[in-house]
C-alpha positions as CSV (number, residue, x, y, z in Angstrom):
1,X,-15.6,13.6,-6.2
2,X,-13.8,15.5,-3.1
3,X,-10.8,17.4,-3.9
4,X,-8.3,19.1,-2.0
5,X,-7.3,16.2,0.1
6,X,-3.7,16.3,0.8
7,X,-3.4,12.3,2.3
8,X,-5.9,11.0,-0.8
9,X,-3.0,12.9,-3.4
10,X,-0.6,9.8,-3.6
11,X,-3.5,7.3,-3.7
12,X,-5.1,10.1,-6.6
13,X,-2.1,10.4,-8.6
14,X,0.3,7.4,-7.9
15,X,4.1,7.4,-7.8
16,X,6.3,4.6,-8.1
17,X,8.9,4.0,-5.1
18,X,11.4,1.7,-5.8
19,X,12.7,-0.8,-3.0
20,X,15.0,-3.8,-3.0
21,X,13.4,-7.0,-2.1
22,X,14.4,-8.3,1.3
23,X,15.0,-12.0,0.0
24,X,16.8,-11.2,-3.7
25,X,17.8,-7.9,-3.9
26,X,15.8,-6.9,-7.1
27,X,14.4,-3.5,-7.3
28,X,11.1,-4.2,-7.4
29,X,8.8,-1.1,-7.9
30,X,5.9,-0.4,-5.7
31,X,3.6,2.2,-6.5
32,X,2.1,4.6,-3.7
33,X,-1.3,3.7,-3.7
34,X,-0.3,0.3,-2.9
35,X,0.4,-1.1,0.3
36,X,2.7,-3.9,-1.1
37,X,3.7,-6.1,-4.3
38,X,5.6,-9.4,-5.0
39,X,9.0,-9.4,-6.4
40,X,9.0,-10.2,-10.0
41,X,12.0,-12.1,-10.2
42,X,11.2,-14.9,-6.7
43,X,7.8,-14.0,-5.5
44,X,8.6,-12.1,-1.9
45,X,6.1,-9.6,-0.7
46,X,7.7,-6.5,-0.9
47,X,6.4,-3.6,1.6
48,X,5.7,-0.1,1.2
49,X,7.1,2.9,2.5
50,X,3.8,4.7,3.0
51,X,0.4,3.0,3.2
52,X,-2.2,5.0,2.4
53,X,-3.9,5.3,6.2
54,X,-6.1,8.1,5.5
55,X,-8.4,5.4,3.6
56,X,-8.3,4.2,6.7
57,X,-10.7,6.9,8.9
58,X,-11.6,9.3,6.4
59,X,-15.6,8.6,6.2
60,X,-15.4,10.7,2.5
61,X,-12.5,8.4,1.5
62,X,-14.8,5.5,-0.6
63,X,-16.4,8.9,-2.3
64,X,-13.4,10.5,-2.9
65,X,-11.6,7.3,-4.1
66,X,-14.4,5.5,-6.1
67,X,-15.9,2.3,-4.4
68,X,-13.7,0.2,-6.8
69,X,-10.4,1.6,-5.3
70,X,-11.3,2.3,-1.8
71,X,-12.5,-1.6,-1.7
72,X,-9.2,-2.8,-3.0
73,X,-7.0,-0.5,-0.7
74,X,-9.4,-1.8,2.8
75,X,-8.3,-5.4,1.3
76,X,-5.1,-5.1,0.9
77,X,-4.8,-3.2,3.9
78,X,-5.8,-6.4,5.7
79,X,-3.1,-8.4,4.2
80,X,-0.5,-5.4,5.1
81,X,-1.4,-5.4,8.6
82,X,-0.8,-9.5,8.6
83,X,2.2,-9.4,7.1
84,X,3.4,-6.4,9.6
85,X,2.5,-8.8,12.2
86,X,4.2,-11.3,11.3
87,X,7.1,-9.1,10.8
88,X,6.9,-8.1,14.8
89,X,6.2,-11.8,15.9
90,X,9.6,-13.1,14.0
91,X,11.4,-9.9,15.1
92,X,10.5,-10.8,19.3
């Protein structure tokens, strides 16, 4: 494994953020290694702050990650970006 990586840290070592859900208003907790999560009370995708985006480019990120994690990020990455579109379309 690669170490020092300041931009792998969050996705390393995850943090909860906490966020209110834009259709209920729960707190609903989204850890920092992900790049969303459904509300637990209705279901609404709730966004993070702070996708991890180094996963993204960095070409030691699957070895510094393990295959099982950086897989599951590059998913739901796909999903993120989606729903971020989606986002921009309704907003126009």
């Amino acid at each position: 494994m690669l170490s020092g990586c300041p931009g792998a840290d969050k996705i390393k070592n995850p943090v909860p953020v906490y966020k209110n859900c834009p259709q209920c208003g729960w707190e609903v907790e989204v850890w920092s290694d992900e790049f969303y999560t459904k509300c637990p009370k209705c279901g609404e995708i709730v966004l993070g702050d702070n996708p991890p985006s180094s996963v993204e480019w960095c070409q030691h990120a699957r070895e510094c990650l393990g295959s099982r994690k950086y897989n599951r990020l590059m998913e739901e990455k796909k999903v993120y970006d989606r729903l971020i579109q989606k986002e921009t379309e309704v907003e126009e």
